[in-house]
C-alpha positions in Angstrom: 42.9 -109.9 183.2 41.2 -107.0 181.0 40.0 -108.3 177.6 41.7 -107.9 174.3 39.3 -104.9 173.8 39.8 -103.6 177.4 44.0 -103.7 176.5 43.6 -102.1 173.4 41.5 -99.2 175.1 44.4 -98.8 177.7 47.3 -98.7 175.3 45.1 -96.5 173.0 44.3 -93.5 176.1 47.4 -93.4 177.6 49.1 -90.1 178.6 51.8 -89.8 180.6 50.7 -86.4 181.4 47.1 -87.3 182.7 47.8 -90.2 185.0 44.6 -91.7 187.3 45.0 -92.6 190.6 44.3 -96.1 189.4 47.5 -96.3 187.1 49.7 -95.0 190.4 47.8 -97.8 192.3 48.6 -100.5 189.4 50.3 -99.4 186.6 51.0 -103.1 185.6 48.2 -104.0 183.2 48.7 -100.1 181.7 52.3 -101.4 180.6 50.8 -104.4 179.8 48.6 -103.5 177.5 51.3 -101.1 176.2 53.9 -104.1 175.5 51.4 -106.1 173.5 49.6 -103.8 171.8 52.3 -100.1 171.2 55.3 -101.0 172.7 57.1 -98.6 171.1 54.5 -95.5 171.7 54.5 -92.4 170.3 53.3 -89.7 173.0 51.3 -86.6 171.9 54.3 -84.7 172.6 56.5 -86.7 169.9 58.2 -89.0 172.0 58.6 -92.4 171.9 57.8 -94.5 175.2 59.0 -98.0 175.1 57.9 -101.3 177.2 59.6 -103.9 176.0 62.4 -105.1 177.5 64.8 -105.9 174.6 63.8 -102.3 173.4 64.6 -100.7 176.9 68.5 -102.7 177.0 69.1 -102.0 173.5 68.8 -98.0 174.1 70.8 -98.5 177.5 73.2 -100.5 175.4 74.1 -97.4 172.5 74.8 -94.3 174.5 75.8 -92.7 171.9 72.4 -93.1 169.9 70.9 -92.3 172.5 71.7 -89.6 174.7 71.4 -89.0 178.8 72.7 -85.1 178.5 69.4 -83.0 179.6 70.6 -79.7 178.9 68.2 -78.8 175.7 65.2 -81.1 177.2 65.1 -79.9 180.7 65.2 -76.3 179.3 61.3 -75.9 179.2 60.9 -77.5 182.1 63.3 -75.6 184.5 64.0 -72.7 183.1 67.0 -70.8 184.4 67.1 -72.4 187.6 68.4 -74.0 190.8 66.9 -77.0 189.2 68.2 -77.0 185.9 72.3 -76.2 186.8 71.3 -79.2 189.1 70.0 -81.5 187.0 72.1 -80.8 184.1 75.2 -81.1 186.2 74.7 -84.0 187.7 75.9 -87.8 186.8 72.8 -89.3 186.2 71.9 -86.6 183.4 75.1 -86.8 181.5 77.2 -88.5 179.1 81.3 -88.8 178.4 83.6 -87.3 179.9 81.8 -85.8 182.9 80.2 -88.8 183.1 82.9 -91.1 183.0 84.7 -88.8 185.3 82.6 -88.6 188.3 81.7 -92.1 188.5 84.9 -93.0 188.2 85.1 -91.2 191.9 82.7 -92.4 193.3 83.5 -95.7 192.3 86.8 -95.1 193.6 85.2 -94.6 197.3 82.4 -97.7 196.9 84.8 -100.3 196.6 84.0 -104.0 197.5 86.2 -103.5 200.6 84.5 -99.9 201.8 81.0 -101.5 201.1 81.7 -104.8 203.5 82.9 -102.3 205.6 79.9 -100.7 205.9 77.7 -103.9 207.0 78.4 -104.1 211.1 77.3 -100.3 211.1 74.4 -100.9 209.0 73.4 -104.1 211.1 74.0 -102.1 214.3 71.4 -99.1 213.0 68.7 -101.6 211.7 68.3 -103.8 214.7 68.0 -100.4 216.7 65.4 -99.3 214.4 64.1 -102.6 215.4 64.3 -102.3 218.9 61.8 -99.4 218.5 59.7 -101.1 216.8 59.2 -103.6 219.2 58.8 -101.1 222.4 55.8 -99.7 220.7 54.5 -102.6 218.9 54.2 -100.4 215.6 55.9 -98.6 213.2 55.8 -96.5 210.2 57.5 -98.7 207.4 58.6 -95.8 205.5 59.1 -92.8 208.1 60.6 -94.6 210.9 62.9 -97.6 209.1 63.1 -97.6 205.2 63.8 -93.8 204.7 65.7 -93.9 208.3 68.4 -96.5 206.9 69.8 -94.8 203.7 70.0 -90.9 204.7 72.2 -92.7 207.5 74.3 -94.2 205.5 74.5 -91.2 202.9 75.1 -89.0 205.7 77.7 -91.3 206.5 79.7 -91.9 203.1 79.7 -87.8 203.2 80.8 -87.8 207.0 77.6 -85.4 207.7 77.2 -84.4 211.4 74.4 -86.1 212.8 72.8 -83.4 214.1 73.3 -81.5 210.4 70.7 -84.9 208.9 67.4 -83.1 210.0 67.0 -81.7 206.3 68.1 -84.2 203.8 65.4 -86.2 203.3 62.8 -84.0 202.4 65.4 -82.0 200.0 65.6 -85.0 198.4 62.1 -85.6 197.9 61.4 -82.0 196.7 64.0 -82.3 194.1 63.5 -85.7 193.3 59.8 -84.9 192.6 60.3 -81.8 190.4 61.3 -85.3 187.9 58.1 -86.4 187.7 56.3 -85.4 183.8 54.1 -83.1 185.3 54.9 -80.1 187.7 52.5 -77.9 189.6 54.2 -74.3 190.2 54.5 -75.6 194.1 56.0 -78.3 193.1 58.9 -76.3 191.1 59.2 -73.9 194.0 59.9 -76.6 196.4 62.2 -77.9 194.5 64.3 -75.0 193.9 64.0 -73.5 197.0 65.9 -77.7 198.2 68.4 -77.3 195.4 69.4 -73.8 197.2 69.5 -74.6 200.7 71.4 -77.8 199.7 74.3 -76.0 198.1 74.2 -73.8 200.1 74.7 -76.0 203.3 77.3 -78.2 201.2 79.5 -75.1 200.6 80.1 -74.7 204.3 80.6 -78.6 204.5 82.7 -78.2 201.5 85.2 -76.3 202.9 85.2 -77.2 206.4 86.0 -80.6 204.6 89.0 -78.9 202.5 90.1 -77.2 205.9 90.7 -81.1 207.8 90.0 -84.0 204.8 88.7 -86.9 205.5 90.3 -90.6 204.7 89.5 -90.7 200.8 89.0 -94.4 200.9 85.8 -94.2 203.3 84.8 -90.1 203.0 83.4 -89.4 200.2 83.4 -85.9 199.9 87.3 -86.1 200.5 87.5 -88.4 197.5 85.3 -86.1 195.3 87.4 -83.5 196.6 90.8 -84.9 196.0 90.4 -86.8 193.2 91.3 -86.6 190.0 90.4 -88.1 186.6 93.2 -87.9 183.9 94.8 -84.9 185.9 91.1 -83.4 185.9 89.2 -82.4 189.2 85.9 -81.3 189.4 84.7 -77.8 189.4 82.9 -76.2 192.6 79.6 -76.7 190.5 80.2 -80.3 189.8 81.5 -81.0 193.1 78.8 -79.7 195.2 75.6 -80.9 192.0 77.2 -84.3 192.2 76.9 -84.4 196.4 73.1 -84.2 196.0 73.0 -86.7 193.3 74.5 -88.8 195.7 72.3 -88.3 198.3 69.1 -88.5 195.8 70.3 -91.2 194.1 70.9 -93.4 197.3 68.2 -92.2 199.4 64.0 -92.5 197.7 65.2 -95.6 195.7 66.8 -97.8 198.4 63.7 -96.7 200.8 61.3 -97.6 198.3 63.1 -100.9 197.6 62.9 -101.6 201.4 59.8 -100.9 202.0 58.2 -102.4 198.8 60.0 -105.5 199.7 58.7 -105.8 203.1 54.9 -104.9 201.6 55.2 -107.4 198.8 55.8 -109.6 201.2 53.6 -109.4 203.7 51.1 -110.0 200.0 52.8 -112.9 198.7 52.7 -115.2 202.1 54.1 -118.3 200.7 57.2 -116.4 199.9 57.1 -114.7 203.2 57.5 -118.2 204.8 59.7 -119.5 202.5 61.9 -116.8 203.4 61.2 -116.7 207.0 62.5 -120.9 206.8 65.7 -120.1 204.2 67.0 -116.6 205.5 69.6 -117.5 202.8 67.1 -116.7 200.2 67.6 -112.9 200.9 69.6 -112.0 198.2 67.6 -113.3 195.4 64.5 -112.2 197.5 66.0 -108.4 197.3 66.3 -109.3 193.1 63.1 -110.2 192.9 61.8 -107.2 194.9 63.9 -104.9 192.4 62.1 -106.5 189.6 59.0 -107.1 190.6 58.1 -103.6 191.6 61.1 -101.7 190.7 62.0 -98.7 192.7 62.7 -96.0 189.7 60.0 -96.9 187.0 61.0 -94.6 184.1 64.5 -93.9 182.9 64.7 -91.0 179.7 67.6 -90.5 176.4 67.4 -88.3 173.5 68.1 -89.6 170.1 71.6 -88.4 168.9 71.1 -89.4 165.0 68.4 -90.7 163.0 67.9 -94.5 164.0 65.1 -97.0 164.9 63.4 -98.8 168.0 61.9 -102.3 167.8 61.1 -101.7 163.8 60.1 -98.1 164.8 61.7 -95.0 162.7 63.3 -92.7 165.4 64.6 -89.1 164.3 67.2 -87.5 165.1 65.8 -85.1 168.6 63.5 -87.4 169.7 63.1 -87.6 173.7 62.5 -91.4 174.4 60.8 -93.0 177.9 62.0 -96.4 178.7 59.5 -97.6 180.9 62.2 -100.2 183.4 58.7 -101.4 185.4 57.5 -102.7 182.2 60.4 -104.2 181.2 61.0 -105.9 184.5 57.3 -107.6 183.7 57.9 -108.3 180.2 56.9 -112.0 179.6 59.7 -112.6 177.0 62.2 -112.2 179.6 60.6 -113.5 182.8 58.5 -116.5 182.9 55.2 -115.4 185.0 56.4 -111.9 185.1 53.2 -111.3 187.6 54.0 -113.4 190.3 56.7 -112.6 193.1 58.8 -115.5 193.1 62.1 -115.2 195.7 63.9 -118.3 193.6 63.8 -116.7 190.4 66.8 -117.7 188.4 67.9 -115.8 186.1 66.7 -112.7 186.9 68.4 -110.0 184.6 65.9 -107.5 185.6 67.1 -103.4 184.7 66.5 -102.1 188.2 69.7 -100.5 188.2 69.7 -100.1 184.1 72.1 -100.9 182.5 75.7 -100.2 180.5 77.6 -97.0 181.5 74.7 -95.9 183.1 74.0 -98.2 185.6 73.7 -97.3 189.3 77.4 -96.9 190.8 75.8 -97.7 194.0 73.9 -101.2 193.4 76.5 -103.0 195.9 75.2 -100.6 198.8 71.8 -100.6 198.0 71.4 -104.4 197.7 73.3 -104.4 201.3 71.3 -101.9 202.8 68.2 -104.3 201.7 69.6 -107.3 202.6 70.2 -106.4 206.2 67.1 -104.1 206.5 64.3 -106.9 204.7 65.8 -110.0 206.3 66.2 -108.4 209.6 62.7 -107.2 209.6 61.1 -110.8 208.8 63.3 -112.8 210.9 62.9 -110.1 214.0 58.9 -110.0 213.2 57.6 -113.1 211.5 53.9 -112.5 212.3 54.1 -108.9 211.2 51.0 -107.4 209.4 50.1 -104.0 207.6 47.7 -102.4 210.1 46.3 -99.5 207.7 46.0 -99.0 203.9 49.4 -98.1 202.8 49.5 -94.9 201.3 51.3 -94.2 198.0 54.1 -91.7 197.1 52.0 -90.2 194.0 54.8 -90.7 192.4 55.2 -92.2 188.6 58.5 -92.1 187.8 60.0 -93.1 191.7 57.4 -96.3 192.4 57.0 -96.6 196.6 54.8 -95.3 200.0 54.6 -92.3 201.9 53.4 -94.2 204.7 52.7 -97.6 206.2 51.6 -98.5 208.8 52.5 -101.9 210.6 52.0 -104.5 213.8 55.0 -106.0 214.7 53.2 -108.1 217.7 
């Protein structure tokens, strides 16, 4: 545990901009520090980057004080680019009414009944993954089962052809990581050269769906294509920006979920065990691996009006970081917010954020880990990590590149 004098030190240098390869190691006693000594930061740049968790729900809970509509931030960033109509079009970066109206179709296609639908297909693909595993006596954690289990089941909800998947993935990665605060020129390239070949693919998919629709209540596409909110369809610019948020927003966060899990486990024996005895313990095991190292790390808003943050004058323009790993370690909601513990109850952590915002597709992803984690443990109890795992470099999307791993 750093000293008082150590904390302050941490709180006091921190830049979001100029990150060590320490703080994407362990950013934990960085936010630490943060929560006890700024938790409402002001950045160099002017914005604010909160810790706490009561400051992180309250913004989440006053969307209209604070903004999720990126098209005057991301201008800078992006420029006029496949990027920015991307990233400004899509759900997550938006408020009322687009908001409201496309999650309102996607919801419409993730119902409780389509997403119990789902499991015998998603059992059937992780048990093969499995099966793989076990021939070779190794695997990849990330490469050849986490990242393998949701670009399957995107591909799916979107009726991709199999042989069509080859690509996804690593668009989804390049735009994904043109997010992160700061962006080499290769990076921004990559990115908008994904955003390109993406719509551009989806177009043809697009209207090949439009020629012979899908069932609505399990294709998504045919749902987004179909449906209507308050007599309202989306443009060909929503529709198609919205596809790839679907795919990015189901895809790095569920395989870092997954695979976090499964490496947090393999450091926390007792709770390996306990699992390994109570397989029934999976679903609060998936909560705690949500909180406990918590896929997407850094949600962002802009201030709407003049207001305040935890006692802390906000102006009107302000961009704000809410820091969700923090929060999910933030002592005055979690007792021992340091230690893994698969039993904890409550456990109102803000993996999935929170109000209109939160994820449309937590249902999934919590499936999708609860068949893929508690498969894996039962199926190897004696597996090991068999290499240092190596990071994603990744600040605001917390998970590996690559793992490797004994089975037997």
């Amino acid at each position: 545990m750093p000293s008082d004098i150590d904390e302050r030190a941490l709180a006091r240098d921190f830049d979001l901009r100029h990150l060590t390869p320490a703080f994407h190691d362990d950013p934990y006693p960085v936010y630490r520090a943060l929560r006890t000594h700024e938790p409402v930061r002001r950045m160099r740049d002017g914005s604010l980057f909160l810790t706490r968790y009561r400051d992180v729900q309250a913004v989440y809970r006053d969307p209209k004080a604070f903004s999720s509509d990126k098209t005057v931030e991301f201008r800078p960033k992006y420029g006029e680019s496949p990027l920015y109509e991307h990233h400004t079009t899509s759900l997550v970066f938006n408020d009322p009414p687009l908001h409201t109206r496309v999650r309102k179709l996607i919801a419409g296609a993730l119902t409780a009944r389509a997403i119990a639908a789902m499991e015998p297909g998603l059992i059937r693909l992780v048990d093969g993954l499995l099966d793989a595993a076990e021939e070779r006596g190794e695997i990849d954690l990330i490469g050849a089962f986490a990242s393998a289990i949701p670009v399957e089941v995107i591909g799916n909800l979107l009726d991709v052809p199999h042989k069509e998947r080859g690509p996804l993935r690593e668009w989804s990665l390049a735009i994904l990581g043109a997010l992160e605060p700061v962006l080499t020129e290769a990076q921004l390239e990559r990115g908008n050269r994904a955003v390109t070949g993406f719509v551009n693919y989806l177009k043809e998919l697009v209207a090949a769906r439009r020629r012979t629709p899908g069932d609505p209540q399990h294709d998504v596409l045919t749902c987004l294509i179909e449906g209507e909110t308050e007599g309202e369809r989306l443009s060909e610019a929503e529709l198609l920006q919205n596809c790839i948020f679907i795919l990015n927003a189901g895809h790095e966060t569920t395989t870092n979920l997954i695979g976090n899990g499964i490496v947090t486990l393999s450091e926390w024996p007792d709770a390996r065990a306990a699992l390994q005895r109570e397989p029934d313990l999976i679903a609060s095991a998936v909560e705690e691996c949500l909180r406990f190292e918590s896929s997407n790390q850094l949600g962002n808003r802009m201030a709407t009006v003049d207001t305040e943050i935890g006692g802390v004058a906000v102006a009107k323009g302000t961009p704000v970081t809410l820091c969700i790993g923090a929060a999910n370690r933030d002592p005055e909601q979690f007792a021992e917010p340091d230690r893994f513990d698969i039993r904890r109850e409550p456990n109102r952590h803000l993996a999935f954020g929170f109000g209109i915002h939160q994820c449309a597709g937590l249902s999934l992803a919590r499936l999708e880990a609860r068949i893929a984690i508690g498969r894996f443990v039962r199926r190897f109890p004696a597996y090991r990590l068999s290499g240092e795992p190596v990071r994603g470099g990744r600040v605001r999307f917390r998970g590996y590149a690559a793992v490797p791993c004994q089975v037997r």
